[in-house]
KETI-176324 format. One record per residue: residue number from 1; x, y, z of N, C-alpha, C, O in turn. Coordinates in steps of 0.05 Angstrom, whole numbers, plus 5000, padded with zeros to 4 digits. Layout:
N
NUM,X,Y,Z,X,Y,Z,X,Y,Z,X,Y,Z
...
This chain:
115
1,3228,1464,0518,3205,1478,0528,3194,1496,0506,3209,1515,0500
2,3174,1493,0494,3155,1509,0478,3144,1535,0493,3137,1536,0517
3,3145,1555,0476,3142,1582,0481,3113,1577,0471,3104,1564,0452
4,3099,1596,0495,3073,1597,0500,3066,1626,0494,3067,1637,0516
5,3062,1637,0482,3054,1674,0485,3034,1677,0495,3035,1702,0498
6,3013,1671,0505,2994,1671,0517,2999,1667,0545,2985,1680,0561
7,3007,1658,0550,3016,1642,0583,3036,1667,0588,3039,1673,0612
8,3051,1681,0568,3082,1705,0584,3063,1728,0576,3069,1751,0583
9,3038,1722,0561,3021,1758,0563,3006,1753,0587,3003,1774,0599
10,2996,1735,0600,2991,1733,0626,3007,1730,0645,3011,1750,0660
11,3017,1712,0648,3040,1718,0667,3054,1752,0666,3049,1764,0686
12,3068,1765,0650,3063,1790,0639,3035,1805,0657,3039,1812,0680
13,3019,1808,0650,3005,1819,0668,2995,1820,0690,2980,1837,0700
14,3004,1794,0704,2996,1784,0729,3022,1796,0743,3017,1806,0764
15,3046,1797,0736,3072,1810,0746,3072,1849,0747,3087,1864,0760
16,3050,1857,0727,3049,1882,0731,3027,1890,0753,3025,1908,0769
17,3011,1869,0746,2988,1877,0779,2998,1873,0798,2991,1883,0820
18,3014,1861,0793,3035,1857,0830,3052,1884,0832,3058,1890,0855
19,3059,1895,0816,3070,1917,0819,3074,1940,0838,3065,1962,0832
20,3087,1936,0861,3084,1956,0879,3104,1978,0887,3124,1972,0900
21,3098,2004,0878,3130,2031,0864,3130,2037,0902,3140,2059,0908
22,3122,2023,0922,3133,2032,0946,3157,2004,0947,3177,2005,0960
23,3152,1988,0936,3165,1969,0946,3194,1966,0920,3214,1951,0921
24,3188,1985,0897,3218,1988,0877,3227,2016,0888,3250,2024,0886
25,3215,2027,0897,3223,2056,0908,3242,2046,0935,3261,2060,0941
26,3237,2026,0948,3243,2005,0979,3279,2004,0966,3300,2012,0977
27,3274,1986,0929,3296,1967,0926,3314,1991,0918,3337,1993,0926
28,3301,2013,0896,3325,2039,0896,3338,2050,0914,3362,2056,0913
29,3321,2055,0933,3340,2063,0955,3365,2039,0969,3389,2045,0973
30,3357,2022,0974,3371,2001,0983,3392,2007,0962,3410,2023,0968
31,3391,1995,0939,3417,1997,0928,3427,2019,0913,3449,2022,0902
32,3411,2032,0913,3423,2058,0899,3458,2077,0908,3467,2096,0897
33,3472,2060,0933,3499,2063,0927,3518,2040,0921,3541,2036,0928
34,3504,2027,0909,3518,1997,0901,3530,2011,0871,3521,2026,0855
35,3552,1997,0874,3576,2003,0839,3560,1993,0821,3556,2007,0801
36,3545,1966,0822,3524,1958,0799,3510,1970,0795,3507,1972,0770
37,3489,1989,0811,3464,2009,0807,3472,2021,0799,3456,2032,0785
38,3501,2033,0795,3507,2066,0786,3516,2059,0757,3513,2075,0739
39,3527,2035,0754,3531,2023,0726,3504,2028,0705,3499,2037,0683
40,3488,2013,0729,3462,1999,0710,3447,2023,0696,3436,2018,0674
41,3444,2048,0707,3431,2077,0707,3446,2089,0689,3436,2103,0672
42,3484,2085,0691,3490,2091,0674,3484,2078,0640,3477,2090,0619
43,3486,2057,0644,3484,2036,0616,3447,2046,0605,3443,2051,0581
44,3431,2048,0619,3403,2052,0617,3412,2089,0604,3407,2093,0581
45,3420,2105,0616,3428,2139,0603,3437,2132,0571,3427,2142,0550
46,3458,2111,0573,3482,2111,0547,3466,2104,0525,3469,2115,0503
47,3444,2084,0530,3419,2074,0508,3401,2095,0499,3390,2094,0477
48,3395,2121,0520,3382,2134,0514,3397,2161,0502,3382,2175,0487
49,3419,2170,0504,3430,2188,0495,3440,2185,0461,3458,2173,0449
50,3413,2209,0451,3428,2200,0424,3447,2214,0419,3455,2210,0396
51,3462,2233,0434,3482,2243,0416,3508,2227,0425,3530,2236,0417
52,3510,2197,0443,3531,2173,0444,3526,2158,0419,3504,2148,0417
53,3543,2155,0402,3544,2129,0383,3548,2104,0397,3567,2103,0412
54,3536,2086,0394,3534,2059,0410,3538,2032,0382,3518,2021,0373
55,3559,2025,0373,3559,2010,0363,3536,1991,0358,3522,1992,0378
56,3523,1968,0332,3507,1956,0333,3515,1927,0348,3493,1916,0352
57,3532,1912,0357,3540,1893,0368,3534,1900,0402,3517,1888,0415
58,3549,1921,0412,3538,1932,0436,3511,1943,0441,3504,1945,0465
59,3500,1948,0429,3472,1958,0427,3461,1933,0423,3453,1929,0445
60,3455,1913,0410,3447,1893,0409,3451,1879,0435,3429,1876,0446
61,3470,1869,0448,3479,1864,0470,3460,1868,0495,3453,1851,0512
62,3452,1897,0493,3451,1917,0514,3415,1903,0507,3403,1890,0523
63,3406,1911,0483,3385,1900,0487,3370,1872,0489,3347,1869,0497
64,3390,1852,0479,3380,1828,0485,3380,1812,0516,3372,1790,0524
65,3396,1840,0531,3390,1829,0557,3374,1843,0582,3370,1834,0604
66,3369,1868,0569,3340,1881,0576,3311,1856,0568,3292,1849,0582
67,3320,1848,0539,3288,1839,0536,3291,1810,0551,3270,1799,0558
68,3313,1799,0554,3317,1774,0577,3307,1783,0611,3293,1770,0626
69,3317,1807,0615,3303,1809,0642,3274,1815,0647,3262,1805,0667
70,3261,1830,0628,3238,1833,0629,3217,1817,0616,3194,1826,0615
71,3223,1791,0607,3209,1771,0596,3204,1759,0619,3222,1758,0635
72,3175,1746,0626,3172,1734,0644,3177,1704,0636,3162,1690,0650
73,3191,1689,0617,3197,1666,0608,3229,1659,0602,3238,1660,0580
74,3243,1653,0625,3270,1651,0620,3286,1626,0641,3274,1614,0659
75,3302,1623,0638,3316,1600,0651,3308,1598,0672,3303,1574,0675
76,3303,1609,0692,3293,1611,0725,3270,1627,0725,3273,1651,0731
77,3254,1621,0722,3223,1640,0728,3222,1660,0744,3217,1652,0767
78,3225,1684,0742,3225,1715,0761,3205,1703,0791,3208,1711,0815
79,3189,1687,0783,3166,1688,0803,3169,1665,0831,3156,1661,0852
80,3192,1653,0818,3216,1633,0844,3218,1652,0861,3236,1668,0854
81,3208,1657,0881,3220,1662,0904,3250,1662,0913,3257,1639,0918
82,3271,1680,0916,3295,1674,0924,3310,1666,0894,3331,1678,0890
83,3306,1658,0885,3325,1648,0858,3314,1655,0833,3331,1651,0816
84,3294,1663,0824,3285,1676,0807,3300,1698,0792,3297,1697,0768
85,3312,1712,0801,3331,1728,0787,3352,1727,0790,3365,1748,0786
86,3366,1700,0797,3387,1700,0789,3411,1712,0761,3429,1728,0756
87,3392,1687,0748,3402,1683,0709,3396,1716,0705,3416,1725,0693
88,3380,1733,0711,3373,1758,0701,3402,1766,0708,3419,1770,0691
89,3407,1769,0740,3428,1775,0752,3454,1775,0732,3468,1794,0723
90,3454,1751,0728,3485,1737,0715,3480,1746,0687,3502,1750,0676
91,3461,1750,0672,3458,1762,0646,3469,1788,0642,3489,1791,0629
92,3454,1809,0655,3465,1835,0659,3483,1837,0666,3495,1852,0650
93,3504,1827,0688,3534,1819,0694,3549,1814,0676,3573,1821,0674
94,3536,1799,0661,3550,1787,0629,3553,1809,0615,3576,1818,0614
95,3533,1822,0604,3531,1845,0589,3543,1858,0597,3554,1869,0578
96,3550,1869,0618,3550,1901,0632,3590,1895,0626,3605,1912,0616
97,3599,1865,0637,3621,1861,0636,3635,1862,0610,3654,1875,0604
98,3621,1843,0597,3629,1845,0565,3623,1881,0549,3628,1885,0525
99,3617,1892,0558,3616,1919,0539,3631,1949,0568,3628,1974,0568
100,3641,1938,0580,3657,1950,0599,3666,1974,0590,3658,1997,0598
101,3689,1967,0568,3701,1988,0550,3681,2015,0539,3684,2039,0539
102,3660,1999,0530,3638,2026,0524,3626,2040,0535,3614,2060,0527
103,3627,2028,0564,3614,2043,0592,3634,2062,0594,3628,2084,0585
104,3657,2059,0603,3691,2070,0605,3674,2092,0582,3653,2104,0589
105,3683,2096,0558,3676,2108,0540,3656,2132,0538,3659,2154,0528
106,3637,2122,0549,3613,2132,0551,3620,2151,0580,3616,2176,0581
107,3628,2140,0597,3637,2159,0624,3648,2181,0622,3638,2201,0632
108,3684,2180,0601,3694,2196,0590,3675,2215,0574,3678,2239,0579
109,3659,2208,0559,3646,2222,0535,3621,2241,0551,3611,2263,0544
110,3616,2227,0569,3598,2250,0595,3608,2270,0607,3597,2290,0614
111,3648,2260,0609,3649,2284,0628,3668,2301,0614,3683,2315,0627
112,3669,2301,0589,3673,2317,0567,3653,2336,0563,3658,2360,0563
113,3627,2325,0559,3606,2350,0561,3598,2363,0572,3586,2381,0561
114,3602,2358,0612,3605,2380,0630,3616,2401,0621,3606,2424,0619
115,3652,2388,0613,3674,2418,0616,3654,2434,0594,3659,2457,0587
């Protein structure tokens, strides 16, 4: 399959006009006590905190499957109904699993800066 950039800057913006913050505001709440949400917010803090060192292998990681979920061009098309986010699903799962240790890490290294 040939990559189209024109076709994912549309598609791309046809997915942001659909955009509705009552209906992600709907899905935060819903899962917002799920162990994955509290992961995922964490992992999203750990990228942004610069005073965590984040290895370049894990940082790489972390971001090649951010720019996988938010590409509208990937193994299962976001815009499938019902199955569409799967692969996103199982990507971040991948990631989140494979860099575990640095989450762990990063947990510790948070609640070091409370005390």
């Amino acid at each position: 399959m040939k990559f189209n950039k024109d076709k994912a800057i549309e598609k791309a913006q046809e997915l942001a006009e659909d955009f509705d913050p009552k209906k992600a505001e709907g899905f935060v709440q819903k899962h917002q006590d799920s162990s994955w949400y509290e992961d995922f917010v964490l992992l999203l803090d750990m990228i942004r905190d610069d005073s965590f060192k984040i290895d370049t292998k894990t940082y790489l990681s972390i971001a090649g499957a951010l720019a996988y979920v938010v590409m509208p061009v990937d193994l299962i098309p976001d815009f499938i109904l019902g199955v569409g986010w799967i692969d996103d699903i199982f990507v971040l799962g991948y990631v989140m699993n494979s860099i575990a240790d640095e989450i762990e890490r990063y947990k510790t290294y948070i609640s070091q800066q409370i005390r």
